[in-house]
C-alpha positions in Angstrom: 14.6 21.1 -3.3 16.6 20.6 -6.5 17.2 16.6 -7.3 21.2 16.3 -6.7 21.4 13.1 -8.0 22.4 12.0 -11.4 19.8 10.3 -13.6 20.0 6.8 -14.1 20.4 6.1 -17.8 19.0 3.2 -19.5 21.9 1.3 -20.2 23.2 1.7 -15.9 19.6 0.5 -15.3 20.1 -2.3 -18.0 23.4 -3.2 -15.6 22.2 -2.6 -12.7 19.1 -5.3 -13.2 21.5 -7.6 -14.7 23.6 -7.3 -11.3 20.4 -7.8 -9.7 20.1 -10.9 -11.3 23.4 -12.5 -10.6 22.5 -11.9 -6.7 19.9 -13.6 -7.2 21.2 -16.9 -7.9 22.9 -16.3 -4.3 20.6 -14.6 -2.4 17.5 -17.5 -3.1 20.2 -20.1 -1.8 20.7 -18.4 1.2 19.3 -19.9 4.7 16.2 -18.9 6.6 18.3 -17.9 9.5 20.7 -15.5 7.4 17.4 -13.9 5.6 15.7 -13.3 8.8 19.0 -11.8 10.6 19.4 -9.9 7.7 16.2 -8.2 7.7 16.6 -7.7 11.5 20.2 -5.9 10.6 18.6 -3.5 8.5 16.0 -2.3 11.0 19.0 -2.1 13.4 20.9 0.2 11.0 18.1 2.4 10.1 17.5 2.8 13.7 21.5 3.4 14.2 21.1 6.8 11.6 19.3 8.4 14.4 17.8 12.5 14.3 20.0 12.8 11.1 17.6 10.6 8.8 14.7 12.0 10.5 15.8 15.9 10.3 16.7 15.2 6.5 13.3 13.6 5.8 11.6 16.6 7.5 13.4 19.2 5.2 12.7 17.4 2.1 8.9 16.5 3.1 7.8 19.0 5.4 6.1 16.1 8.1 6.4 16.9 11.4 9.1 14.8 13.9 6.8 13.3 15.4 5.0 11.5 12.2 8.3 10.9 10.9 9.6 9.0 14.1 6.5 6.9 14.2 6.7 6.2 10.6 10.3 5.5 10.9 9.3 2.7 14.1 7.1 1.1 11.7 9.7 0.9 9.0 11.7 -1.1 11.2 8.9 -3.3 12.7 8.0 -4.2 9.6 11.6 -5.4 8.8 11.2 -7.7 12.0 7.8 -8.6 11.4 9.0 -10.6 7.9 11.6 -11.7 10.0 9.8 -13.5 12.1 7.7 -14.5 9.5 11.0 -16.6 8.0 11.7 -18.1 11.0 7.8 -19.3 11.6 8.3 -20.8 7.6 4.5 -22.0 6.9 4.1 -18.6 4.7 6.0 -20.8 2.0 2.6 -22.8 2.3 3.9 -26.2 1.6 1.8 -29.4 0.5 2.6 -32.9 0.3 0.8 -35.3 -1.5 2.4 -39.0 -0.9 2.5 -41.0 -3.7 0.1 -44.3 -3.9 1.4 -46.5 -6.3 -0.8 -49.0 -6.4 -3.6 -47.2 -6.8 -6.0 -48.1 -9.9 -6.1 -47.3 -12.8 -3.3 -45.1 -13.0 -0.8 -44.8 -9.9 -0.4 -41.6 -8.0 2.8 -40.1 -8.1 4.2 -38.1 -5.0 3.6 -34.1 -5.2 4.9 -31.6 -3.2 4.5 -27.9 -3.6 5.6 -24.8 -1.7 6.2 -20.7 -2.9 9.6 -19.8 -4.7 11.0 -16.6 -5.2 10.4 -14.6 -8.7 13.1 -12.6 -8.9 14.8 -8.9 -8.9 11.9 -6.8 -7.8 11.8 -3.0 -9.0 10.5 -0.8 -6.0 9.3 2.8 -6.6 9.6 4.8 -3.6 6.3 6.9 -2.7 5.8 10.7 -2.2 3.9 10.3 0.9 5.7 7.7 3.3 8.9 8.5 2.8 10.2 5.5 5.3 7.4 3.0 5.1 6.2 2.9 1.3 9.7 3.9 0.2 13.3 2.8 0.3 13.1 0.2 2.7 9.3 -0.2 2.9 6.8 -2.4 3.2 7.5 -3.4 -0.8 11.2 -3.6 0.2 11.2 -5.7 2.8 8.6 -8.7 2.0 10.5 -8.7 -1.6 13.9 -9.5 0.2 11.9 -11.9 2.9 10.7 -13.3 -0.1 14.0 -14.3 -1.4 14.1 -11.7 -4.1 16.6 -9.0 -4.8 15.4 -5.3 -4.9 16.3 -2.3 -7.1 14.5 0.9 -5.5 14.1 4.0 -7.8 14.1 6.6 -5.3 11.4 9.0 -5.1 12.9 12.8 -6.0 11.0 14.3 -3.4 13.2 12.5 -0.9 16.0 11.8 -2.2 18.4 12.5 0.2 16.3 10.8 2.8 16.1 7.4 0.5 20.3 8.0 0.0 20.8 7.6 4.0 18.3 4.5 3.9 20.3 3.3 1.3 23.7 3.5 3.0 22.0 1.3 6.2 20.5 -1.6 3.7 24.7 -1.6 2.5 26.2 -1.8 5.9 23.3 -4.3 6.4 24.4 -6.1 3.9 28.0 -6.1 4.3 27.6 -7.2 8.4 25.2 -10.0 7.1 28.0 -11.4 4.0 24.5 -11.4 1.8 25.4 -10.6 -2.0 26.6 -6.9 -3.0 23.7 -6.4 -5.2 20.7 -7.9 -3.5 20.0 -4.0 -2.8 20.7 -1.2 -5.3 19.8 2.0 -5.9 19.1 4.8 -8.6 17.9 7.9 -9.4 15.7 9.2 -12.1 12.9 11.8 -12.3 12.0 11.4 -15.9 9.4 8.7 -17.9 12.3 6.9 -19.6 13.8 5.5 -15.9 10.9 4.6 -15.0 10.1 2.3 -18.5 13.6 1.2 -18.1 13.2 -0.3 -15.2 10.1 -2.3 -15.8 11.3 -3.5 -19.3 14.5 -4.6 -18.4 15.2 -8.2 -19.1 16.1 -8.9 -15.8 12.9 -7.4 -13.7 10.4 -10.2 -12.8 7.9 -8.1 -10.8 7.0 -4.2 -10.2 5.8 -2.6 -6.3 4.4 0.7 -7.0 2.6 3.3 -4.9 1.2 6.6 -6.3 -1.0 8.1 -9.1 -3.2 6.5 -11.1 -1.5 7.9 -14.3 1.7 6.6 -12.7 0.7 3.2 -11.9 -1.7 2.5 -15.2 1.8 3.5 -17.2 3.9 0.9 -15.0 1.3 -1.7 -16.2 1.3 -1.3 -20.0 5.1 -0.9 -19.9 4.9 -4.3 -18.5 2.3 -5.6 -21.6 5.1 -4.4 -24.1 7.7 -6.5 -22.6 7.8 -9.4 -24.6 7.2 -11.4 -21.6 4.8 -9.4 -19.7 5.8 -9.7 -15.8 3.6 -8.5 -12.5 3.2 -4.7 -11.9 1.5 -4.5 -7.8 0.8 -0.7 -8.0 -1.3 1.0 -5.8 -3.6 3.8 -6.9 -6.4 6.1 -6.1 -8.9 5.4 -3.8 -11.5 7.9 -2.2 -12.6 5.7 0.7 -16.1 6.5 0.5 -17.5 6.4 4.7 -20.9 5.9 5.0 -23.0 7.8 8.1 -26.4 6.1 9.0 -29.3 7.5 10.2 -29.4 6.5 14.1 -25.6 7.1 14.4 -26.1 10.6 12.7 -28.7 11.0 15.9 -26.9 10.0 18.7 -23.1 11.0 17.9 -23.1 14.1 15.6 -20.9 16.3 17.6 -18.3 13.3 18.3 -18.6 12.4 15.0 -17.9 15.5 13.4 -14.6 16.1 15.6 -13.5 12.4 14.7 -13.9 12.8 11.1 -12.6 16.4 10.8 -9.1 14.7 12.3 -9.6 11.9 9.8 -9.8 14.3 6.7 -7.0 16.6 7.6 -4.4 14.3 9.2 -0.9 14.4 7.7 -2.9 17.5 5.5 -4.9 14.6 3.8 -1.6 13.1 2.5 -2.6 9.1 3.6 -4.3 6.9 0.6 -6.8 5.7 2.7 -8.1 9.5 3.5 -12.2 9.9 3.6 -12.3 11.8 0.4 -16.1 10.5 0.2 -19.2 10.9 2.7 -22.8 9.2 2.2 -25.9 10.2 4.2 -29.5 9.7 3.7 -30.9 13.5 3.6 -32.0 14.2 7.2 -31.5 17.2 9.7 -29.4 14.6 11.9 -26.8 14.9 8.4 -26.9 18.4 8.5 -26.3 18.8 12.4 -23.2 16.5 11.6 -22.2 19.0 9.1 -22.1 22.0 11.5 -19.7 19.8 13.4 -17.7 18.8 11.1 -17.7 22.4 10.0 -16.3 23.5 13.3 -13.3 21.0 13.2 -12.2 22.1 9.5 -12.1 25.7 10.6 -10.3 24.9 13.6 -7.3 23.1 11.6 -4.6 25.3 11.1 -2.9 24.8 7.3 0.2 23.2 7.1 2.8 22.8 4.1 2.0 19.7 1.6 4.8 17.4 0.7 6.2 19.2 -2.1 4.9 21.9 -4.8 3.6 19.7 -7.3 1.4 17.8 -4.7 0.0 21.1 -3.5 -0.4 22.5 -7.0 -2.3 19.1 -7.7 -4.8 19.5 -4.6 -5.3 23.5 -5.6 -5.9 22.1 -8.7 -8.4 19.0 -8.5 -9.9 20.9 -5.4 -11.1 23.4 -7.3 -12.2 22.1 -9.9 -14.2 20.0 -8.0 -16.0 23.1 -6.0 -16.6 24.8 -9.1 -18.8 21.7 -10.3 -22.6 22.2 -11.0 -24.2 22.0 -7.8 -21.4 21.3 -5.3 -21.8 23.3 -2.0 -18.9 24.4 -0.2 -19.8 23.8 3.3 -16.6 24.6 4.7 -13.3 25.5 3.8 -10.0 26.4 6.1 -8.7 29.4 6.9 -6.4 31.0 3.8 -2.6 29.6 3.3 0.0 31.9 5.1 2.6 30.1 2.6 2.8 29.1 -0.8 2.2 25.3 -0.3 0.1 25.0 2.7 -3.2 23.4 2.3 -6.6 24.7 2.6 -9.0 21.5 4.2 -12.5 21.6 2.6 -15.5 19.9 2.9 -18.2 20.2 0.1 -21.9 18.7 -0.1 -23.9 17.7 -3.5 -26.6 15.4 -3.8 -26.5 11.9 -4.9 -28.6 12.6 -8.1 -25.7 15.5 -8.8 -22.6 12.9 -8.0 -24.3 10.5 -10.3 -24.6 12.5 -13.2 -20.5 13.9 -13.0 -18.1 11.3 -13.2 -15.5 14.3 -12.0 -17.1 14.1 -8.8 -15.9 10.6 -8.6 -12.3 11.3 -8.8 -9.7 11.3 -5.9 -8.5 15.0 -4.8 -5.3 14.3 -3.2 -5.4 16.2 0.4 -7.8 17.6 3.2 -11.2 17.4 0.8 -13.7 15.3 1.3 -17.2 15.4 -0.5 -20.5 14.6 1.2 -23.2 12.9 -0.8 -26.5 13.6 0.6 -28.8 10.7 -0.8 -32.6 10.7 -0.5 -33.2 7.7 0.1 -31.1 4.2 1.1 -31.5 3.2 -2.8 -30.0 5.9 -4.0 -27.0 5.6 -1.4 -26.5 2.4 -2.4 -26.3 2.9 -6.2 -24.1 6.1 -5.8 -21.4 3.5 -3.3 -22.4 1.3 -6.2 -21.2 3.5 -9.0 -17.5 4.2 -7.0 -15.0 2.4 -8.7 -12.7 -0.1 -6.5 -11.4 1.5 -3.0 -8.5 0.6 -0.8 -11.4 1.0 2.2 -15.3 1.5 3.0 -16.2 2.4 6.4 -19.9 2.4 8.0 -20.4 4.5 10.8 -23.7 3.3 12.8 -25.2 1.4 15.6 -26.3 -2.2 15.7 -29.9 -1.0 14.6 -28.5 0.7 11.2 -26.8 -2.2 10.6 -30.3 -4.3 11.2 -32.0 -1.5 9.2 -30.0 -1.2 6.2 -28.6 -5.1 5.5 -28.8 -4.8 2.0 -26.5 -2.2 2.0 -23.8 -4.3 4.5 -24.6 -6.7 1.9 -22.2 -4.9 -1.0 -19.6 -3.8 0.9 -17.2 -6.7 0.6 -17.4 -5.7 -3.7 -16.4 -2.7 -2.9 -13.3 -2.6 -1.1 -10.2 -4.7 0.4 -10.9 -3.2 4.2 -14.3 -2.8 5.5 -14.1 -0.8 8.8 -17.0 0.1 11.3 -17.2 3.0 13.2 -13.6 3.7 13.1 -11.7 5.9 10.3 -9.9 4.3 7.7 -6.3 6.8 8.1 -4.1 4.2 9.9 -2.9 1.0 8.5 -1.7 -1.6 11.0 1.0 -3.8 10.1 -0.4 -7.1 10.8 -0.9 -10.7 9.0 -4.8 -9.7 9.3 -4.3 -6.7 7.2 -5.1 -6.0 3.8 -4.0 -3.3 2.1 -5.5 -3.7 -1.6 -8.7 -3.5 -3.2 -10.6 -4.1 -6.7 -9.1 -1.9 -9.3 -8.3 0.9 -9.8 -7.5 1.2 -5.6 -4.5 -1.7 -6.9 -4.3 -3.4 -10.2 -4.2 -7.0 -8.5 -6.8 -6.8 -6.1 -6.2 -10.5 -4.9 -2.8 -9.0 -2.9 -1.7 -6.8 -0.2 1.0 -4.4 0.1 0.8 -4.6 4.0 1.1 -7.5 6.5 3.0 -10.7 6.1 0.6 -11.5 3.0 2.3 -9.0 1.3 5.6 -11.1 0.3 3.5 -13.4 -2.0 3.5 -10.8 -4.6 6.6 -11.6 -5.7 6.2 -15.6 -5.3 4.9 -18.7 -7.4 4.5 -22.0 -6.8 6.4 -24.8 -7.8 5.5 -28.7 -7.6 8.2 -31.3 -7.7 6.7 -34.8 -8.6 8.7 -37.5 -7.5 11.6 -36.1 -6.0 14.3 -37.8 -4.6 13.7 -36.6 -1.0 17.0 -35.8 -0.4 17.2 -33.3 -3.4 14.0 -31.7 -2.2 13.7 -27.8 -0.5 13.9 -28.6 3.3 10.4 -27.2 3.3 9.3 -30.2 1.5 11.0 -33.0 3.3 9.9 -36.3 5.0 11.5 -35.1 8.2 10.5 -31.6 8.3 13.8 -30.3 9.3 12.6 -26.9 9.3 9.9 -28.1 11.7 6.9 -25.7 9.9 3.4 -26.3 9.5 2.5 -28.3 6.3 -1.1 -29.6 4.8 0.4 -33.4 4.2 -2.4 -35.7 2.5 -5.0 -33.1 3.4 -3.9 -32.8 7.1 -2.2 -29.7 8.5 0.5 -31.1 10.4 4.1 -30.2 11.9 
């Protein structure tokens, strides 16, 4: 579907961030109980656009109802869940150090620090969610809980679903009496918009979700600026899942069923798909493979996202079967339409996957490549030789765990979410979450773009030193008057 909407050009983005920063000044000022009910307002309004915004999204996406309703659910329980996180208030993570002023040599003055907002945050909506990473996504909602106005460039796959999103966040707005421009909106579908945005003089921080290419260009538009500012973008990641030996044994048939869902839900469409399998060589690997054989022909092909995501997977995909070799073990029955998806599942030793750094790469959709290693050395310097992943996943008993500790042993290098026996498709929204990794799965690998956690992106902290108390944020006075948890003198206390 043809893009409607008019391009932002650079000068309406250059307004548009200025605006953004003149509701700022207003929106930081603004209580905890007005941020929270504010956030709760726009889950409530999202919720109020009923089957329309979910029939739209469908059209312009292709996912199913169903997905869309539970994606839409977790759009607005995210919403809430920063809520609640406002009215809790310890995420501000304030510390008091009293002053001793007789202490010598030199006295000790009185510190006190806590988390204040950055700024107008610039939000990209993503291809793939177009609820939860997008419009008012997980990026949207912990900026605004943060105290930070957003600016979302909607994504021109869904742009008509991101235009009824829109028109909530402004009723939202104008229910709550919060500042007209905490939340805009534009269009654009070309290089410049994006640049725009980042450079503008007004953007202090970046949310991004996407391509490599995509996100890599976000950052060094950000090194030009003459004062560089944060770019969170998350990237590739081939979430390699590791199969051990006594698991392979025991569970091949259930685990061939599990992970043929895994690779082919939402037609492989999820960042955290299994694009990469490890094994040691064994007939237990290869028994597994007849499974998962079975479930890949089983799945019938469904339409991709859009036309340049399915053009990309034809693409990559084969490319990647065509390598020196790679073994197609199994591939899907052939498209009935122009952009449905064939899953495939290919197999290449670990000497092979070391020596082709194309192997390496992410092919965005139902592929996933098995390594078959000969040995747990080898398996361990091919996970070794994967660049940073959103996820890593074992799949094995408490005796492979026993029997291969030095592998357990690298994991936590590898990835921001270590799963066992489980499959890493499905993110739950939770302050235990992280949803991040070392680069190039994020470029800030010390963050998360899900959970609570994920509103200190667009923080920093501040320390007052001998503050009149009654000129001090709430957060940071004697009495506690917003009655949160606080480390005072090195003693968590409320």
């Amino acid at each position: 579907m043809a893009n409607q909407f008019k391009e932002a050009s650079v000068e309406e983005i250059n307004q548009v961030m200025q605006r953004s920063h003149a509701a700022f000044e207003i929106f930081q000022k603004k209580s905890i109980q007005e941020k929270s009910t504010f956030l709760d307002t726009i889950a409530s309004e999202i919720e109020a656009l009923g089957d329309a915004l979910l029939q739209k999204a469908s059209e312009e996406t292709n996912l199913p109802i169903p997905r869309l309703t539970g994606e839409r659910a977790r759009t607005t329980a995210q919403l809430r869940m920063f809520a609640t996180m406002l009215r809790e208030g310890s995420w501000v993570e304030a510390t008091i150090d009293t002053a001793l002023p007789e202490r010598t040599p030199l006295p000790k003055p009185d510190l006190r620090k806590m988390l204040i907002p950055l700024g107008p945050v610039v939000v990209f909506g993503a291809s793939n969610f177009p609820f939860a990473y997008s419009t008012a996504g997980g990026d949207t909602a912990s900026a605004l809980a943060a105290g930070c106005p957003v600016v979302v460039k909607a994504h021109p796959a869904h742009a008509e679903t991101s235009e009824m999103v829109y028109t909530a966040i402004k009723k939202a707005i104008t229910i709550c009496n919060m500042p007209e421009d905490v939340f805009q909106h534009v269009h654009g579908t070309s290089f410049e918009s994006g640049k725009a945005l980042v450079q503008a003089e007004h953007t202090a921080a970046v949310g991004f979700t996407g391509s490599t290419v995509g996100g890599k260009a976000l950052v060094d538009y950000s090194a030009q600026r003459k004062n560089p500012i944060p770019v969170f973008s998350e990237m590739g990641s081939i979430n390699p899942v590791i199969f051990l030996e006594d698991t392979l044994q025991k569970n091949a048939a259930a685990l061939g069923a599990q992970y043929a869902g895994s690779i082919t839900l939402g037609m492989g469409q999820f960042c955290t798909n299994p694009g990469l399998m490890l094994a040691i060589e064994s007939e237990a690997l290869h028994n597994f493979l007849d499974h998962l054989s079975t479930g890949i022909e089983a799945v019938q092909p469904a339409k991709m996202l859009h036309a340049g995501i399915h053009s990309a997977y034809v693409k990559k995909s084969g490319e990647a079967l065509k390598q020196q070799d790679v073994t197609l073990v199994k591939q899907a029955a052939i498209a009935a339409h122009d952009i449905e998806a064939r899953p495939a599942v290919a197999l290449v030793s670990g000497e092979a996957f070391l020596a082709n750094p194309l192997l390496h790469e992410e092919v965005f959709g139902p592929y996933s490549l098995m390594v078959s290693c000969k040995d747990e050395q080898e398996l361990i310097t091919v996970l070794k030789s994967v660049s940073g992943q959103l996820t890593t996943t074992v799949m094995g008993t408490i005796q492979d765990l026993t029997d291969h500790q030095a592998l357990v042993d690298i994991l936590p290098s590898i990835a921001g979410r270590i799963l066992f026996n489980g499959v890493p498709t499905g993110v739950e929204v939770c302050a235990s979450m992280v949803h991040g990794g070392p680069y190039p799965a994020t470029t800030d690998s010390r963050f998360t773009a899900v959970g609570i956690n994920a509103a200190k992106r667009w923080v920093r902290p501040v320390c007052y030193q001998n503050w009149p108390n009654s000129l001090l944020p709430l957060a940071l006075q004697d009495a506690n008057p917003l009655n949160i948890w606080r480390m005072v003198d090195n003693e968590w206390k409320k």
